[in-house]
TORDO-81096 format. One record per residue: x, y, z of N, C-alpha, C, O in turn; residue in three letters. Coordinates in pm, whole numbers, plus 50000, padded with zeros to 5 digits. Layout:
BEGIN
XYZXYZXYZXYZALA;...
end
This chain:
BEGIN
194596766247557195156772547677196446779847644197416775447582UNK;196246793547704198146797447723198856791647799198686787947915UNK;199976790647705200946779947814201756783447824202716775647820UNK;202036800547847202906807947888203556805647995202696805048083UNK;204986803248058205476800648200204596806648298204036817648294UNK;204536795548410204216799848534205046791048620205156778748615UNK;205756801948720206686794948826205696789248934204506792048947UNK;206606779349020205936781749159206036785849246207176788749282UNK;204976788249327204916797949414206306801449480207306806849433UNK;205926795249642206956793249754208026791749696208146786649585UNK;208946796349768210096788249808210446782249945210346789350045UNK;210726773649951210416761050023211536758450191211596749350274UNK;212206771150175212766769150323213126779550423213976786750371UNK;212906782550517213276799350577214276798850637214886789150683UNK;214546812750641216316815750716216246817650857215396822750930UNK;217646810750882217836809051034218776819051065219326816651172UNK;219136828351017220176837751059220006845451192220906846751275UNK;218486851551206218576858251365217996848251443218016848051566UNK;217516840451375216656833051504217196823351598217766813251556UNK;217066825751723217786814351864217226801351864216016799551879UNK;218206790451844217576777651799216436774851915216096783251999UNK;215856760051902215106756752041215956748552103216906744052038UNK;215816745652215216586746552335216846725752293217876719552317UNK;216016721952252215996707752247215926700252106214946696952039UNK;217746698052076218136697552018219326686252000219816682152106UNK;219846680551871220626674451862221876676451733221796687351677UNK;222616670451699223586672651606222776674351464223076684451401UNK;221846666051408221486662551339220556668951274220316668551153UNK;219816677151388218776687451332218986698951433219406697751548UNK;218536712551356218306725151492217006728451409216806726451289UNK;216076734551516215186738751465214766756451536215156761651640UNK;213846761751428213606777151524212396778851494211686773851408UNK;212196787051578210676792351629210306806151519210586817551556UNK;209766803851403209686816051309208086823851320207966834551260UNK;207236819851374205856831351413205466821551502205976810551523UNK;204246828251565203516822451703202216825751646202116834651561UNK;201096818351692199616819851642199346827751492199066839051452UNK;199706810451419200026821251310200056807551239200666800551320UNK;199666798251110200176795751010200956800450862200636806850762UNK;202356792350921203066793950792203036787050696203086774750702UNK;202906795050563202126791650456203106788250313203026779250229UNK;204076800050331205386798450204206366807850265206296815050364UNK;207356805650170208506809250199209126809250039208926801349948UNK;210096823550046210996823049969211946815549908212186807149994UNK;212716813049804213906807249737214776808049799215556798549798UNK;215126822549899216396822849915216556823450081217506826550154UNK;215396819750102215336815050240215126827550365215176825750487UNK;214906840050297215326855450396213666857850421213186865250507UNK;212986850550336211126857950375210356846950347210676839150256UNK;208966844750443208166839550461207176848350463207246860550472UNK;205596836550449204976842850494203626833950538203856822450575UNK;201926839350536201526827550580200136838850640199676848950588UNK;199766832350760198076839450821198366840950967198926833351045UNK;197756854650987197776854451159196336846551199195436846051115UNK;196176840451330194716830251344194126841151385193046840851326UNK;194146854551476193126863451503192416866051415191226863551433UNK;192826871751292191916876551202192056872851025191536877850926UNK;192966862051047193616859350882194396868750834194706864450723UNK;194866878250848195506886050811196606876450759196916865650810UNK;197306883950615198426879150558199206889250626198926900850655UNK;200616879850652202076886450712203456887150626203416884750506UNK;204066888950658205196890650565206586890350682206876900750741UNK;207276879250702208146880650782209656878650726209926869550648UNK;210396885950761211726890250751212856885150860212796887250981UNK;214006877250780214656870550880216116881350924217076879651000UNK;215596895050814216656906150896216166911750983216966916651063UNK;215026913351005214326920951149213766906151232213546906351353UNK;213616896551168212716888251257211946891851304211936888451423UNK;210996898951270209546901751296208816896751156209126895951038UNK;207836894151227205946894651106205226911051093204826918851179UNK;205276911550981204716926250935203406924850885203146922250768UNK;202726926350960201016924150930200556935450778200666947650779UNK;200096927750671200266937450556198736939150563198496946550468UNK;197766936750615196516944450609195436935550513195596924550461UNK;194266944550511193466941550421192746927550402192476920850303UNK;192506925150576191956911550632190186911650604189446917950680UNK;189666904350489188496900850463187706893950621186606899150645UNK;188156884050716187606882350793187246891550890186386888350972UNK;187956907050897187496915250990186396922450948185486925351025UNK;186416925850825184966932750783183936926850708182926933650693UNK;183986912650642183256903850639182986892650696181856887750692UNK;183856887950747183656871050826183976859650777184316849550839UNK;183886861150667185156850350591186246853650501186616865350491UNK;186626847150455188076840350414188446830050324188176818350351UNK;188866832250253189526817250154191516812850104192486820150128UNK;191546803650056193026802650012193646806150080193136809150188UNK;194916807850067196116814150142196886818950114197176816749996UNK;197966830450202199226836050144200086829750076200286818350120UNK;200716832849979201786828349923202586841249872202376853449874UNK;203846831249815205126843949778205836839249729205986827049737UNK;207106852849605207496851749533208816844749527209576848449616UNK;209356834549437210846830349510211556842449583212016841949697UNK;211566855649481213056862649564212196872549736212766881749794UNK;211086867849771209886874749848210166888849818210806895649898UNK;209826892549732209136903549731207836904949665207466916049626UNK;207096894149649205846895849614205246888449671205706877049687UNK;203666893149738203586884549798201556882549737201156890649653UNK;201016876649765199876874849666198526865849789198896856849865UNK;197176870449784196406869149913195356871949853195356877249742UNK;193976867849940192966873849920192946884049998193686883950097UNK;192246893549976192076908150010190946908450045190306898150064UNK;190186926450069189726930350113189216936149934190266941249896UNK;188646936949869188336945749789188266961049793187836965949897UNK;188756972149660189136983549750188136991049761188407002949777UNK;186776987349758185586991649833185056986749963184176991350036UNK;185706977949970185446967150103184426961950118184296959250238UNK;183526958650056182146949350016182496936149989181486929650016UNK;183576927049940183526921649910185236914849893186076923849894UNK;185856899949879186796893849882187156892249792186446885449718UNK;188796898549725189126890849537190516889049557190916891849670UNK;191376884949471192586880849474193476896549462193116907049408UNK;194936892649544195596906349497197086902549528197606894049599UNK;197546912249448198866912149465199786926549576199446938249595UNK;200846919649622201476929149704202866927949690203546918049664UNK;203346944249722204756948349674205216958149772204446965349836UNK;206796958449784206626967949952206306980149868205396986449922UNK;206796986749732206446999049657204717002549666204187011449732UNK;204126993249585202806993149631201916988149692200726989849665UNK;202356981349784201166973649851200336969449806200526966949687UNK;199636967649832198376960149774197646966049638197556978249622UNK;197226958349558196556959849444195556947449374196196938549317UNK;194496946549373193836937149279193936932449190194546939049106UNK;193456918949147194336916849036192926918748931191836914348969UNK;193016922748855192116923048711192266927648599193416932048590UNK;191536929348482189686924448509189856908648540190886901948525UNK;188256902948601188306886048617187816883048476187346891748403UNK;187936870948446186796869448306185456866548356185036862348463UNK;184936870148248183756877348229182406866648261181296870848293UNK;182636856948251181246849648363182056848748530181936838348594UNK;182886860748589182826857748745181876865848792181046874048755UNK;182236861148876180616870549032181276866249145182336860949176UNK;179966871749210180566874649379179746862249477178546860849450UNK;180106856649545179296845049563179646842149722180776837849740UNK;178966843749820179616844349949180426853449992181266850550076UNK;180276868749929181036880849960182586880449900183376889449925UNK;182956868049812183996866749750183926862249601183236853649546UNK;185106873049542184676868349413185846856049343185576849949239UNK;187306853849430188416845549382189266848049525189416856749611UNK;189706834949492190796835049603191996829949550191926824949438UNK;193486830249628194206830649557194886816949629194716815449750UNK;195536808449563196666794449623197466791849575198036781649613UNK;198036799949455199606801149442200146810249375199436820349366UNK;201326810849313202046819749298203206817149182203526805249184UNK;203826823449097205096820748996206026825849076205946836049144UNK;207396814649058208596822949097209046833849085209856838049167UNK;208636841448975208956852748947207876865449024208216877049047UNK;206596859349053205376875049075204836875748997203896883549010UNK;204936868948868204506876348821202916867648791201936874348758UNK;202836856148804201596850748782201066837748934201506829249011UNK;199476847448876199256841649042198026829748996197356830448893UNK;197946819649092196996812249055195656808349176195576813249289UNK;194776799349119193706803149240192556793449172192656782849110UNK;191326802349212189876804049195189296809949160189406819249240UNK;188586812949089187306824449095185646819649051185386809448988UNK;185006826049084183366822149135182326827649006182086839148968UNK;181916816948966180876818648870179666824948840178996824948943UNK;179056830548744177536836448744176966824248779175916826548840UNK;177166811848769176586797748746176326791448871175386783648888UNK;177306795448974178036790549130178866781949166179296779149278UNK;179146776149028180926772949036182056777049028182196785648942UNK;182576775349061184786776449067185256771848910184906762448838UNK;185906779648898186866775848816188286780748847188536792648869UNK;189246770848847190906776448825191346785548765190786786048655UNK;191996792548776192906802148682194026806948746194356804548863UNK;194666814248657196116818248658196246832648597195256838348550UNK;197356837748599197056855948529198336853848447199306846148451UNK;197876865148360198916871548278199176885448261198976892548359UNK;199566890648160199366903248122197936907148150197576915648231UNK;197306901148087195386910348041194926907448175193816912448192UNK;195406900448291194386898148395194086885048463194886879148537UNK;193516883048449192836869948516192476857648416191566860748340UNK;192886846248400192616839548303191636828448334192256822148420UNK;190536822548318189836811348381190466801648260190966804048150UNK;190056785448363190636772748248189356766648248188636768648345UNK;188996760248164188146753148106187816739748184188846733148199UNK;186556733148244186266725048337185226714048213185176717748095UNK;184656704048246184046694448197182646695948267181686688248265UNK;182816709348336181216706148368181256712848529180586721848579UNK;182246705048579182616706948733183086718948744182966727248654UNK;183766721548872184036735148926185876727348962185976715148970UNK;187086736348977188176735248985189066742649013188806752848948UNK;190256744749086191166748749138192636747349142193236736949170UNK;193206759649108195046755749087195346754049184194636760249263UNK;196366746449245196836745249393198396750749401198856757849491UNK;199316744049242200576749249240201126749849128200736740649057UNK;201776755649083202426755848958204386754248939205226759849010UNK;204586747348850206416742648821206396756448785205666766148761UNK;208316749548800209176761748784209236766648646209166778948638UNK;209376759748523209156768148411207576775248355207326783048264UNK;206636767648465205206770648400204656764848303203706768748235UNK;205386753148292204546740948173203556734848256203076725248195UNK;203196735848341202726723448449201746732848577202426737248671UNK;200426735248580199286733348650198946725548733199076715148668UNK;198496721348861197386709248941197476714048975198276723448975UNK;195926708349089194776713649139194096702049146194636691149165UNK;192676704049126191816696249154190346698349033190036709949007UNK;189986693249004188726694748904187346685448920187576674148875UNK;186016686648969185076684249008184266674948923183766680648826UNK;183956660448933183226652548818182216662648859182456669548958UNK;180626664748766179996671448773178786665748816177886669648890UNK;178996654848747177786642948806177866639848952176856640949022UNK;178546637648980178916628049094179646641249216179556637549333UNK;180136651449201180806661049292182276654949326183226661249373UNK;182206639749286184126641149336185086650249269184946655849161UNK;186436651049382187226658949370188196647249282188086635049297UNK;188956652349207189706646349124190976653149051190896663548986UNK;192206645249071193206652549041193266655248897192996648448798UNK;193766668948918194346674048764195506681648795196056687848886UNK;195686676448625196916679248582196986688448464196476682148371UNK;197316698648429197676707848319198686708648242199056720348232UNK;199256701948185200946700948140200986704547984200256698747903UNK;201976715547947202496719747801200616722047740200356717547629UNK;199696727847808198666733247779197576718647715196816717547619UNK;197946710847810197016695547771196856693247912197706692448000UNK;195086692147921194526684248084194276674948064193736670247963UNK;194756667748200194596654148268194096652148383194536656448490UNK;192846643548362191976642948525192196626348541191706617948466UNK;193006623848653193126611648716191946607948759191126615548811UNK;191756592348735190806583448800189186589648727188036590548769UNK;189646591648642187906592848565187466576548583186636574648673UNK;187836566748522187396557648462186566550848570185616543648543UNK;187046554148721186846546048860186066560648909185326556849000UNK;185886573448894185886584448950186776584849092186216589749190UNK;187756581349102188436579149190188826593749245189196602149163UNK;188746597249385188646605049458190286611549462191196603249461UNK;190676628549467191916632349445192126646049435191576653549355UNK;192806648349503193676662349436195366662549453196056655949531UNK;195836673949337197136674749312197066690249467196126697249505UNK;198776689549520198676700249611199946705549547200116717749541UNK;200986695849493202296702649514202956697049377202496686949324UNK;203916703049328204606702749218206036706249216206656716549240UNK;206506689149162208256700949125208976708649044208426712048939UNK;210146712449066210466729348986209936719248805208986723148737UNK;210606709648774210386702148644208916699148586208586699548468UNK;208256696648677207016695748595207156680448622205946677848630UNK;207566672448634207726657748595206816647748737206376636348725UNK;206766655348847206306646548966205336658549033205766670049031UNK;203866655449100203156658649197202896651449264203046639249262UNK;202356659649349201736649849515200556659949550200226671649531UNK;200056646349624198406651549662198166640749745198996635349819UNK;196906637649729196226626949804195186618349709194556623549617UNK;195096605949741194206592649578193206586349656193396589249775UNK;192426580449644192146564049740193146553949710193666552149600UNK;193366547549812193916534949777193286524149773193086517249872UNK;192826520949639191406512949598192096496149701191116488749685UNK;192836490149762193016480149831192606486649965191726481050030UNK;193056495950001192726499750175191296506450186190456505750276UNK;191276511450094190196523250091190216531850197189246534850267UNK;191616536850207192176546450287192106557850175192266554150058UNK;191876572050202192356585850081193936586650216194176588450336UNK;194616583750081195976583850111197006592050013196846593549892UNK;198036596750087199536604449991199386595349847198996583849830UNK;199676601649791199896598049680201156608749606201676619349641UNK;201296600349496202976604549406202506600349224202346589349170UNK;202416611249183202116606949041203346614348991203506626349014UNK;204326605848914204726604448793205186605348652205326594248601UNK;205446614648580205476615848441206566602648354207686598648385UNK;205736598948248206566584948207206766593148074205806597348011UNK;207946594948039208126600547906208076589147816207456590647711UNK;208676577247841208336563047724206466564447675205986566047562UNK;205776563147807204706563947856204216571347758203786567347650UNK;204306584647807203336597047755202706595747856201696589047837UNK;202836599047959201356594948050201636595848217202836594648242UNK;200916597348318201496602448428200756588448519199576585048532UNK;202216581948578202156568348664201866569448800202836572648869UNK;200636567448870200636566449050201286562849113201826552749069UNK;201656566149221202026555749330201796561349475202296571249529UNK;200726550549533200036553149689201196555049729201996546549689UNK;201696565049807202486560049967202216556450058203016551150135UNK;200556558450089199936552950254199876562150323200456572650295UNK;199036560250449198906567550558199926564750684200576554350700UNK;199946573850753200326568050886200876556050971200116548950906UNK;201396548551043201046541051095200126541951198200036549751293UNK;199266529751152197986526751340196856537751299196446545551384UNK;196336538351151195726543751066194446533451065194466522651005UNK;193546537351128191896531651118190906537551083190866549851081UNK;189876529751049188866534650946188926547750989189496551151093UNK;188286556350904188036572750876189056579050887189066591250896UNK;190256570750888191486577750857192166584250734191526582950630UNK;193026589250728193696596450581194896598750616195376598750729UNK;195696601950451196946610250480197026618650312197036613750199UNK;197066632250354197796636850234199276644550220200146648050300UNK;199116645250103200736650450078200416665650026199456668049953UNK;201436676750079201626686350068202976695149992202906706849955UNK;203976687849983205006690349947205866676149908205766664349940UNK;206976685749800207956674949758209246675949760209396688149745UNK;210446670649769211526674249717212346671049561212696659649528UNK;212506680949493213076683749347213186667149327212186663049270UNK;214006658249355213866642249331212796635449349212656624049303UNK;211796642149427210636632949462211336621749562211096610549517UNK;211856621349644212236611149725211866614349843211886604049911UNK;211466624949917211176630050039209646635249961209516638049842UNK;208526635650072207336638450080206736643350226207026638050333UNK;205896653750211205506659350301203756662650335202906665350250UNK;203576661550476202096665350504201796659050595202556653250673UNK;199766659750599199476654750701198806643650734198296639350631UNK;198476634850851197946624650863196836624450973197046630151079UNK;195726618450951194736615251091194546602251081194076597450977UNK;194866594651184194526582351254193356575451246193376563151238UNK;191846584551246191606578751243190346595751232190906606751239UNK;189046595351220188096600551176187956610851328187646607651443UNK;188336624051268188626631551363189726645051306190696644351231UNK;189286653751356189826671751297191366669951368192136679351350UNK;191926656451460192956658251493194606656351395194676644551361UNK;195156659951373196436656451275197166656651275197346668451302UNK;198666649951258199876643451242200276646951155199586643551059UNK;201816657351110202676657651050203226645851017203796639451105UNK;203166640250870204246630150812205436636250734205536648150708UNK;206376626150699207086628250644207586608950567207596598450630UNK;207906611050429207796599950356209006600050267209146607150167UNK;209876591250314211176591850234210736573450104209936564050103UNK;211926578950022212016571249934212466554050007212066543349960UNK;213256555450114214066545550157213306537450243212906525950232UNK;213146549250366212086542950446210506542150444209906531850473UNK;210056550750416208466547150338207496562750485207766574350519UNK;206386552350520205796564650583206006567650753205596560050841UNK;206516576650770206906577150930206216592950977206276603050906UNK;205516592051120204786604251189206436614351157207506608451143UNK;206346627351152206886633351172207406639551318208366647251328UNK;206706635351415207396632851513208246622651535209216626051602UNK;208226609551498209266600851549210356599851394211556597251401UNK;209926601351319211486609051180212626618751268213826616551279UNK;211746631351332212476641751388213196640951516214136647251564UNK;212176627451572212906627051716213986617451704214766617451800UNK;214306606451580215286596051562216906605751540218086602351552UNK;216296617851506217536632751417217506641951546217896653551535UNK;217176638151639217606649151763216386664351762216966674451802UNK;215576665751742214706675551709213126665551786212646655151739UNK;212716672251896211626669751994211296682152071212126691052087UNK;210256682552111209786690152217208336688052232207286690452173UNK;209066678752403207366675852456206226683052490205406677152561UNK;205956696152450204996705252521204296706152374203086707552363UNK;205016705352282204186702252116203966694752083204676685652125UNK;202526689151951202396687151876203006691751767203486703051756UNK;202976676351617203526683451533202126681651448201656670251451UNK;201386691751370199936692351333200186686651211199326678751175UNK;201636689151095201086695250979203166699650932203946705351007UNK;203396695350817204976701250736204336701250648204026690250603UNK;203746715750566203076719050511204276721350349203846723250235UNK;206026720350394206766723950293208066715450310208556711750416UNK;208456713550204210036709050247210896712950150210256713850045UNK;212126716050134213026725150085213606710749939213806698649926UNK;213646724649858213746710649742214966703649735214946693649663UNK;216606708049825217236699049847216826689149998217826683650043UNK;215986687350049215676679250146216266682350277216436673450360UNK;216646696650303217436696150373216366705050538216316705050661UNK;215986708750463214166717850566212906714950563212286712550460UNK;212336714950702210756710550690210486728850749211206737550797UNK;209236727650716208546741750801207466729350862207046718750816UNK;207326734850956206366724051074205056735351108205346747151087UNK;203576732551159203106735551202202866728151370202326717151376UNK;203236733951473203116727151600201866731951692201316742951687UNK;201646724251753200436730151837200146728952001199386719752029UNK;200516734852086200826734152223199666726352286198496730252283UNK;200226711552363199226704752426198546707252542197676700052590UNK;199066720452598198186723052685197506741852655198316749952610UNK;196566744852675195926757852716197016765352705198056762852767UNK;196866774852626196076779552550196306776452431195976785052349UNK;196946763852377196186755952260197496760152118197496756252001UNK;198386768552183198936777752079199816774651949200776767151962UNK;199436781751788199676768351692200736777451658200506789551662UNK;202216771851613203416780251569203576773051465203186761951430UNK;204466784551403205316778751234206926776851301207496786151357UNK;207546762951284208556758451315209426757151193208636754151103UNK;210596757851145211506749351072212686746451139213516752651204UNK;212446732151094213906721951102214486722050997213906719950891UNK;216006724851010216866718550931217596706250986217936703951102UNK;217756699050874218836689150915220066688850836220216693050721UNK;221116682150930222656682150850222626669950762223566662350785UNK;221966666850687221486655850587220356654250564219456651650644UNK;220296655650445218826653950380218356640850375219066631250344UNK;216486639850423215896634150487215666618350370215016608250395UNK;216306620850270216266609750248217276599350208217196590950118UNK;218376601850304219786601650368219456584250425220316578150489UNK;
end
């Protein structure tokens, strides 16, 4: 493998400069209203750009906290085909921002990159066993701090996935055991890959790990069920979701790097509280210490879901009652989903979802005046 740097994507907190806090509020946290019907997806380093999907049509946006508007950048695969994969992401300083597209014949879905100079562009060539498989040939799920390397999927002559990442020449695929697999995020120097990688026998999902150009698939020995989602700037800690072979809950999970070791150490965090059968929780985000953890939870077997949030101190708490103990509530929302948290601990981006008609899902961030694992 090249084990050329790859940053990660996002940056992990958005700016509050124009935006009017919400009305219900306390010392401890303010929070603002940054898009409406719309998941937010990433955010910049330096906190001035986000970005993420409009729900009408998937369209990737690009929002700016000097205009405070969402700038719809085009080239929505669900309007002229009907589906869709992966998601927006972007560059630490946002100016790059990276999506599945529209292909520039429009037949068909591939990964691309975007720049306000040029807008949109494809990324290629793919390597050479991809194809087009469901009107898409790769989708894209993350991004390098810099732009310059994007990571993802792409679709086999065979009809599997494989992960990859780009460089100079294009599109790079990584090497699978058989299964099909996917990058989800990449560290800040680019020693460090996860995702997920497919036993082949069996179809479980199973975490991997890519580190200094050596893979690691957790829970072979058990085929234990997994994926990596999030990574810090070091390379040293991810989060995803494991079984927890005592609950047999698929729960947050926190893996580890043991340098004595050589070797990367688990640790469940759990679901929810008042978590019953067909329940789950995964993790989506981390903070640079790994002491704060982020994502979502369901109760219990059901498309419905709960924002968590998982500190080192206190362990697993709904992200509604974390936020409402810090002065940050509002009864007309749900909180769905903190899809990010800022690597000093100091920001969540929230997905909320209005409990009554017309149903409406916003991208929120809280800050707080102390980090959450305070």
């Amino acid at each position: 493998m090249n084990t050329r740097k790859f940053l990660q994507g996002a940056g992990l907190v958005a700016s509050f400069a124009t935006l009017t806090p919400l009305a219900v509020q306390a010392q401890e946290a303010v929070g603002h209203v940054v898009c409406t019907d719309c998941y937010l997806e990433g955010m910049s380093a330096d906190t001035k750009f986000a970005t993420g999907r409009m729900l009408n049509n998937y369209e990737t946006f690009l929002w700016s906290h000097k205009t405070g508007t969402t700038e719809r950048l085009g080239r929505s695969t669900l309007d002229v085909l009907g589906v869709s994969g992966g998601h927006p992401v972007i560059s630490a300083d946002g100016k790059v921002v990276a999506s599945m597209i529209l292909s520039d014949d429009g037949t068909y879905g591939t990964a691309g990159r975007w720049t306000r100079k040029r807008g949109w562009s494809t990324i290629q060539p793919l390597p050479a066993d991809a194809a087009v498989s469901d009107a898409t040939d790769s989708s894209v799920w993350s991004i390098s701090g810099d732009g310059k390397t994007v990571g993802g999927l792409y679709w086999l002559t065979s009809g599997k996935a494989h992960g990859f990442y780009t460089d100079a020449s294009g599109m790079v695929g990584l090497p699978t055991d058989g299964g099909s697999s996917r990058i989800n995020a990449i560290n800040q120097d680019g020693t460090v890959l996860v995702g997920w990688e497919e036993n082949p026998s069996s179809g479980t999902w199973r975490t991997l790990i890519w580190s200094h150009g050596s893979k690691t698939v957790m829970g072979t020995a058990d085929d234990l069920p997994g994926t990596a989602e999030a990574v810090n700037a070091a390379g040293t800690m991810v989060v995803g979701q494991s079984l927890d072979t005592n609950t047999f809950f698929n729960s947050a999970a926190l893996w580890r790097w043991s340098e004595k070791k050589q070797a990367w150490k688990s640790e469940i965090l759990g679901v929810c509280p008042g978590t019953t059968m067909g329940g789950m929780a995964s993790a989506a985000a981390l903070t640079e210490d790994g002491k704060t953890v982020t994502g979502m939870c369901r109760l219990y077997f059901s498309p419905v879901s709960s924002g968590f949030i998982w500190t080192q101190k206190a362990g697993m708490q709904t992200a509604k009652d974390y936020l409402a103990a810090r002065g940050y509530s509002n009864s007309a929302y749900d909180i769905m989903h903190v899809p990010l948290v800022s690597a000093d601990g100091k920001a969540f981006a929230l997905w909320e979802k209005k409990k009554t008609s017309p149903y409406t899902i916003r991208g929120v961030i809280v800050r707080l005046k102390k980090t959450a694992s305070d």
